[in-house]
N, C-alpha and C positions, 0 to 999 in steps of 0.2 A: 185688803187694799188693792185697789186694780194697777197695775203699775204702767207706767211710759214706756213703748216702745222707742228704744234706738236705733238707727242704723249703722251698722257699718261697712264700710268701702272701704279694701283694701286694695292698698294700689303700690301691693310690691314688683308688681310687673310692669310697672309704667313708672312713675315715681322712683322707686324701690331701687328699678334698674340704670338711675339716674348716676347710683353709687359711681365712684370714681373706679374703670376697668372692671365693672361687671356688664356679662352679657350674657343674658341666659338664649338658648337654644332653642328650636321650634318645638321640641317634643319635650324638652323641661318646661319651657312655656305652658304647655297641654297640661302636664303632671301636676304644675305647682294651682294651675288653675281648677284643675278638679278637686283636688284637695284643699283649698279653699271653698271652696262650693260645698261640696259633696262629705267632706270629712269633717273639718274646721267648722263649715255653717257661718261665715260671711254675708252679710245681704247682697252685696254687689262689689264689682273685680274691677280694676281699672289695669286693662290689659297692653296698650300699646297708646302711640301716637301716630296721628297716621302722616301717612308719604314718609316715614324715617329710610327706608330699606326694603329691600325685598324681603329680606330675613322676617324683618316685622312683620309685612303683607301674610307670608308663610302664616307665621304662627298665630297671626290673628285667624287666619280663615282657618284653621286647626280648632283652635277654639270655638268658633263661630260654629262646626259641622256639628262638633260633640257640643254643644249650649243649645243648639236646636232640635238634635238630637233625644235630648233630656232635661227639654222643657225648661233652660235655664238663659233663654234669648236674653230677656229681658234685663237679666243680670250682670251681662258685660258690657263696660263702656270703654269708650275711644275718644284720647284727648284731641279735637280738633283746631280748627285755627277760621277764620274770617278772609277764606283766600277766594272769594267768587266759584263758590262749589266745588275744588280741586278735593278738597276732605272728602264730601258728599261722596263722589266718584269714587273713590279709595274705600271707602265704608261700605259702598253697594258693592263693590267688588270681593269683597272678605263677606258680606254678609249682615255685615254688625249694622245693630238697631240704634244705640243710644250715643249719640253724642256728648261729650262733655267737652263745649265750646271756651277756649282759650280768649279772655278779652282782658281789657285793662280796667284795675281797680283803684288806681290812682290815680293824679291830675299831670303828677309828673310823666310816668310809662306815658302818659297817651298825649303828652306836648312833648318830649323829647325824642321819645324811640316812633311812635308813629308820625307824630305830626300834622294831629286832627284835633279839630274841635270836639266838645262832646258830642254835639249836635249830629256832625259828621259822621263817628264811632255808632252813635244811637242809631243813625240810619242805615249803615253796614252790618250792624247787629240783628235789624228786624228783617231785613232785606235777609238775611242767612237763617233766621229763624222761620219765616214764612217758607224758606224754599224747604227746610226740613220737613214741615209738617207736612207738603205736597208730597215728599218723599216716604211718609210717613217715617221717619226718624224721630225720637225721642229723644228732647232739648234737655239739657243741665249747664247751667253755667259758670264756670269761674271767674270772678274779680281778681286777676292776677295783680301782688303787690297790695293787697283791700288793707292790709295794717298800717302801711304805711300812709296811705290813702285814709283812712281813718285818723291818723296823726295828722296830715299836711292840708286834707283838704275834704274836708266830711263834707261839708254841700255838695263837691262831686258826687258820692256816693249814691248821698241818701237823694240828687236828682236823678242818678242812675238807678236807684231801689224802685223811684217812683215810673222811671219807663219801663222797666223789668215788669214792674205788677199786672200793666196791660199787655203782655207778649205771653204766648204760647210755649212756658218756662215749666217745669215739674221742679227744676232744685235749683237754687242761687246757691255757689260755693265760694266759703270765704278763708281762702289760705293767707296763711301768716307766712310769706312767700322768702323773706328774706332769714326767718325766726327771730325777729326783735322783740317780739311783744314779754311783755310782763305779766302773770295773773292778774295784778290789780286792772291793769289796760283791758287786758281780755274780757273781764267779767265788766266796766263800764262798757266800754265798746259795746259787747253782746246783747248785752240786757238793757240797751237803747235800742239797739235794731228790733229786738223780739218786740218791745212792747210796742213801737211805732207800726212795726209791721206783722201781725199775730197770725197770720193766714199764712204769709210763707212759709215754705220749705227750708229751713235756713244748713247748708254741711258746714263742718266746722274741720281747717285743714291745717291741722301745726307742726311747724319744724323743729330741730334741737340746737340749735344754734347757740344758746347760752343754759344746755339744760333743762330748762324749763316746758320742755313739749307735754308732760306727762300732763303737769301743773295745771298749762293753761289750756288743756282738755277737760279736766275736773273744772276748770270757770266755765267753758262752754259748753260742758252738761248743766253745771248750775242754771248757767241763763236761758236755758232752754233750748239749745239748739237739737234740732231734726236727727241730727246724721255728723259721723265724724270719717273722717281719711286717717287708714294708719298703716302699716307696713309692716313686716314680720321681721323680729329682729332689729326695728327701726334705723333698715334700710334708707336711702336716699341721697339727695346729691350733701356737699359739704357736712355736717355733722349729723346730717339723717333725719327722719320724720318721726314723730311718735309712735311706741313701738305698739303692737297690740297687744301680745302677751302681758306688758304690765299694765295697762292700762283696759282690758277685760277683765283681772283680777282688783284693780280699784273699783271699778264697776259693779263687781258682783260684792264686793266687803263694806263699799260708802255711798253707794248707791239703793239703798233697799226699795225703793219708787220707780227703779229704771229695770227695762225688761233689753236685755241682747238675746240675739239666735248664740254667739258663738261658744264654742264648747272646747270648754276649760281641756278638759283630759288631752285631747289631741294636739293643744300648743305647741307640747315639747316636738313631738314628733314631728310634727311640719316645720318646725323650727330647724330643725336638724335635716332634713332633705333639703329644706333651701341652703343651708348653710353647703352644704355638700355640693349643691348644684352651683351654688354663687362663687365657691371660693372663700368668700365674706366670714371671716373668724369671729364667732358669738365672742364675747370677752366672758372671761369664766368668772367674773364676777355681774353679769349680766343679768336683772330681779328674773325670776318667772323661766329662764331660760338657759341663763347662765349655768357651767361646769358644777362650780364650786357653791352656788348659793340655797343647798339645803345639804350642806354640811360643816358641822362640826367641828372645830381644829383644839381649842381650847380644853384642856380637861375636866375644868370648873365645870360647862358647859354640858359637859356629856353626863357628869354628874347631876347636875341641876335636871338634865331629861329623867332621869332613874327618880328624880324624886318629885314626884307630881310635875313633869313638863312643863318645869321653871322657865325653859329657857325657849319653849317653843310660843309663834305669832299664829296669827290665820295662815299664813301661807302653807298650810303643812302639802308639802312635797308629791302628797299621792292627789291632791285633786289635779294635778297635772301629769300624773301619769309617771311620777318618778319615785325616789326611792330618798329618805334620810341616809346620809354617811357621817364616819365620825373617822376624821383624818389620824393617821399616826403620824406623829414628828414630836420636835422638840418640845413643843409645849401640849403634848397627850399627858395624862395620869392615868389612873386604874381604870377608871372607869371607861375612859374611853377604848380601853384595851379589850376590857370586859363586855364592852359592847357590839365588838368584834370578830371576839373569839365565838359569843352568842349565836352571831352570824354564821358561824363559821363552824357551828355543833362543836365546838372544843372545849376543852375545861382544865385547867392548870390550879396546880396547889399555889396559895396565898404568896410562898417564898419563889416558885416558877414566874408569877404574875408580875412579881418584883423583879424579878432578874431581865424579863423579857422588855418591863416598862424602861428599864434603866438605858438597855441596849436601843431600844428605838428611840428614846431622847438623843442619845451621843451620835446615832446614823443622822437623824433628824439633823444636827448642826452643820452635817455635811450635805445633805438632802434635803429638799423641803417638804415633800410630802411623803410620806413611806402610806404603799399603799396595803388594801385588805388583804391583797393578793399575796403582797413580801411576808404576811404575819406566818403562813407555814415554815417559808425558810427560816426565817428568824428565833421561831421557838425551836428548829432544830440543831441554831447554830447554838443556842444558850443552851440545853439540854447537853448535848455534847461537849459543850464545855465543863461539863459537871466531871468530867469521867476522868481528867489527869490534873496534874498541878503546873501550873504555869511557872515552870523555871528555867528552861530557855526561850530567849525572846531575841525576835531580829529587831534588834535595836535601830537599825538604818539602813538603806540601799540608793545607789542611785542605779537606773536605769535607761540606757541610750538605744538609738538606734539611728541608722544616718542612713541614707540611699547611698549603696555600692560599700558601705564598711560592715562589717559585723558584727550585729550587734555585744555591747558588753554591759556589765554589772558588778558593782562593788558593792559588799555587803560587808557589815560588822553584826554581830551575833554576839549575848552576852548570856554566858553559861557562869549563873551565879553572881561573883563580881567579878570576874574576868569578863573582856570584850577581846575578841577577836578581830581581825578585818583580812579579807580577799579580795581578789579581783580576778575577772574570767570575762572570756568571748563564750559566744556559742549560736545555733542554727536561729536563735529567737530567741527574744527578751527573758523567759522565762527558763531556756535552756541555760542562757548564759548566767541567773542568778542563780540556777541548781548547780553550775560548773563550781562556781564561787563557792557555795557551803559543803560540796565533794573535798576542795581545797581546802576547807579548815578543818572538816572531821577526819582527812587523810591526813592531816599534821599530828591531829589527835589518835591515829590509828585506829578510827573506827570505820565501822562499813555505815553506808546507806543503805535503808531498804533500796526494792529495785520499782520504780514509776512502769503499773502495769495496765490503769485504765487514766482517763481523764475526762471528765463531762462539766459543760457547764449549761446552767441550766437559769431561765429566767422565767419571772411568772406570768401567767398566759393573758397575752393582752396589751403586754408593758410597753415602752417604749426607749428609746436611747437612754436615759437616765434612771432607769428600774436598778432595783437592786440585781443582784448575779450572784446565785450559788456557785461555787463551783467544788465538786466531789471529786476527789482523788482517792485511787485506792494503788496501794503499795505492798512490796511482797516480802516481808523477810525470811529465815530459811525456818521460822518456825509455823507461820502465818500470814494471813494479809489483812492489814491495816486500813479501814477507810476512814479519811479525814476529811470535813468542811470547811470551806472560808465564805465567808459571806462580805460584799461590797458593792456599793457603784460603778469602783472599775474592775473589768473581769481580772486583769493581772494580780492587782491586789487581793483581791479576794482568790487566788489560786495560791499566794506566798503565804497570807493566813492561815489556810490550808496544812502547807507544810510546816508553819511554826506549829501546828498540834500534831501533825506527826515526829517532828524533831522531839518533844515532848512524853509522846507515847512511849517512843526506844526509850530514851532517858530511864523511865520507870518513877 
């Protein structure tokens, strides 16, 4: 089967950077562009608009050195405007070859905001296109507003399609400028222009405005269009443009007749540079790109994977260059533990596996995700716990601290059925709850061991809300005692700690 070539134009640098408080830099400009080019495999770049800034100017003629450089002229464009050559002028000065002329695709924009006839517009249009071609500049043009233009006033159009066909034009582009359209609109709309007009070039440009960008990209491959506009991360002004990541993978899954350059593997990763460069936070449930979206949380789930890959679609994770995960928290089972540990070269008896799932449910209530990373500490807090019997337990504490007082801590401790309760100051929160339980074992006349190292330790990578081992080792005059606590907050997880060594003495 010979399949359709598609185009696509990504116009995260133009478009993209429309996003509200983004602005990429001249030499991210350079970076994100070559890597769409040269990595990614895009047809064509829509890099600036011109006369915005110097800044612009900059990065466009960056662009421009390395495109001509490397034999990729032809491949970047620049949004212009119908100002009496002023664009022109700005374009020869960067270098850039292609134009993509900004005009009006509805009846309204061009009686309201300009204030012309068509006739008028049509004649300002050819008059800017003729001076292109002198310039040798290569024309594309946009119908700015064409959906709504399509709703309000289709004779416009399609008298504008018909002056279009005799002018020295390569692409008509038709943005869904405001994102109203619906698929059923899109796929009429489309597949009326295709068949009246089968010889053009037609790009297909859609926003996300009610969601639907993906949607009404799959109608406008259906109808046949040329060429679509999309943005990495779907980027762009108010709710952003379709993204490409998921809309290359509908492409390549429901598409079998359509032929793209772009390559699947490299998404995530140009994903993740823009995201770095832009500021612009991927939402981790994001398809194709997203944190979280080729993992696992559910236990069923990870189980379902173990037995003939129930629970896996097309999307599997590696033709993007990533990796399956299987979350630990509340709602993990065996399996997903098992499927972890696997990772992890580890291997626990049936009754360890159970002890460890139990413990990552109860942290999970308090945390949402416990990661691969927490599963060492955590099978060594359970392990450890194997080794005494839980009979004194700090029942309660409260813990202060105030700028200029210092700090204290009251603790109740229940040895059996007796509770005890203290109260102590000290140099820091956890000095002052050690002062406290000195106080009730010096009631009781016993000694403490003596606090002779203290580390805490978190797993590589984490972030503010990781779990926190923290190891203490203790000296009494026979030996020294090292005990764990494991927690979200380091304090807690250091009094953990000493309720298994309170433990230990005990005997």
């Amino acid at each position: 089967m010979t399949k359709r070539a598609l185009e696509i134009m990504d116009t995260t640098l133009r478009d993209g950077e429309q996003t509200s408080g983004i602005s990429f830099s001249a030499s991210e400009k350079l970076t994100i562009a070559q890597l769409l080019i040269e990595e990614l495999g895009v047809d064509r770049i829509e890099v600036a608009s011109a006369r915005v800034s110097q800044g612009e100017f900059d990065a466009v003629k960056n662009i421009i050195e390395w495109a001509t450089a490397t034999n990729h002229l032809d491949q970047v464009e620049v949004l212009t405007f119908v100002d009496k050559g002023k664009s022109f002028q700005w374009m020869e000065n960067t270098g850039a070859k292609v134009q993509n002329l900004l005009t009006k695709g509805s009846l309204n924009h061009l009686t309201y905001q300009l204030k012309k006839t068509a006739k008028q517009h049509f004649s300002d249009i050819a008059d800017n296109l003729k001076e292109a071609a002198e310039r040798g500049i290569t024309s594309n043009i946009y119908l700015e507003d064409w959906s709504n233009g399509m709703r309000n006033s289709k004779e416009y159009v399609f008298e504008y399609f018909d002056f279009l066909s005799t002018q020295p034009v390569r692409r008509i582009m038709l943005p869904d400028t405001l994102g109203v359209l619906i698929p059923d609109e899109t796929s009429t709309f489309l597949k009326e222009i295709r068949e009246k007009y089968p010889q053009i070039h037609f790009d297909f440009h859609a926003h996300n405005d009610y969601d639907l960008g993906v949607a009404n990209v799959m109608e406008g491959i259906k109808a046949g269009m040329n060429g679509l506009h999309l943005t990495m991360n779907g980027m762009g002004e108010r709710a952003g443009n379709a993204p490409l990541a998921s809309v290359t993978a509908v492409i390549n899954d429901y598409f079998p007749d359509v032929k793209i350059n772009v390559k699947e593997s490299e998404l995530y990763k140009v994903s993740k540079l823009v995201e770095t460069f832009s500021g612009f936070k991927i939402p981790v449930n994001k398809p194709v790109v997203g944190e979280n979206v080729f993992t696992q949380t559910a236990g069923i789930h990870a189980d379902g994977d173990n037995k003939h890959n129930l629970y896996f679609n097309d999307l599997m994770p590696e033709r993007f260059g990533r990796k399956r995960k299987y979350a630990l928290g509340k709602s993990s089972g065996k399996a997903s533990i098992e499927k972890n540990l696997e990772e992890l070269g580890l291997k626990l008896s049936p009754e360890d596996i159970k002890k460890v799932t139990q413990k990552i449910i109860k942290l999970g209530d308090k945390k949402e995700v416990v990661t691969q990373d927490d599963l060492p500490y955590i099978i060594s807090d359970v392990l450890d716990s194997n080794l005494y019997k839980d009979t004194v337990k700090i029942k309660s504490y409260v813990l202060s601290h105030a700028k200029g007082l210092k700090p204290t801590a009251t603790v109740a401790i229940t040895f059996d059925q007796e509770t005890v309760e203290e109260h102590a100051s000290g140099d820091g929160q956890y000095d002052a709850f050690m002062n406290a339980i000195r106080k009730v074992y010096t009631a009781k006349s016993k000694t403490l061991p003596l606090l002779v190292d203290y580390a805490v330790r978190i797993p590589p990578g984490s972030n503010s809300d990781a779990l926190c081992e923290t190891v203490i080792t203790w000296k009494t005059e026979e030996k020294e005692i090292v005990t764990r606590g494991l927690d979200s907050d380091q304090t807690v997880s250091a009094i953990k700690a000493t309720q298994k060594m309170l433990n230990i003495i005990r005997g």
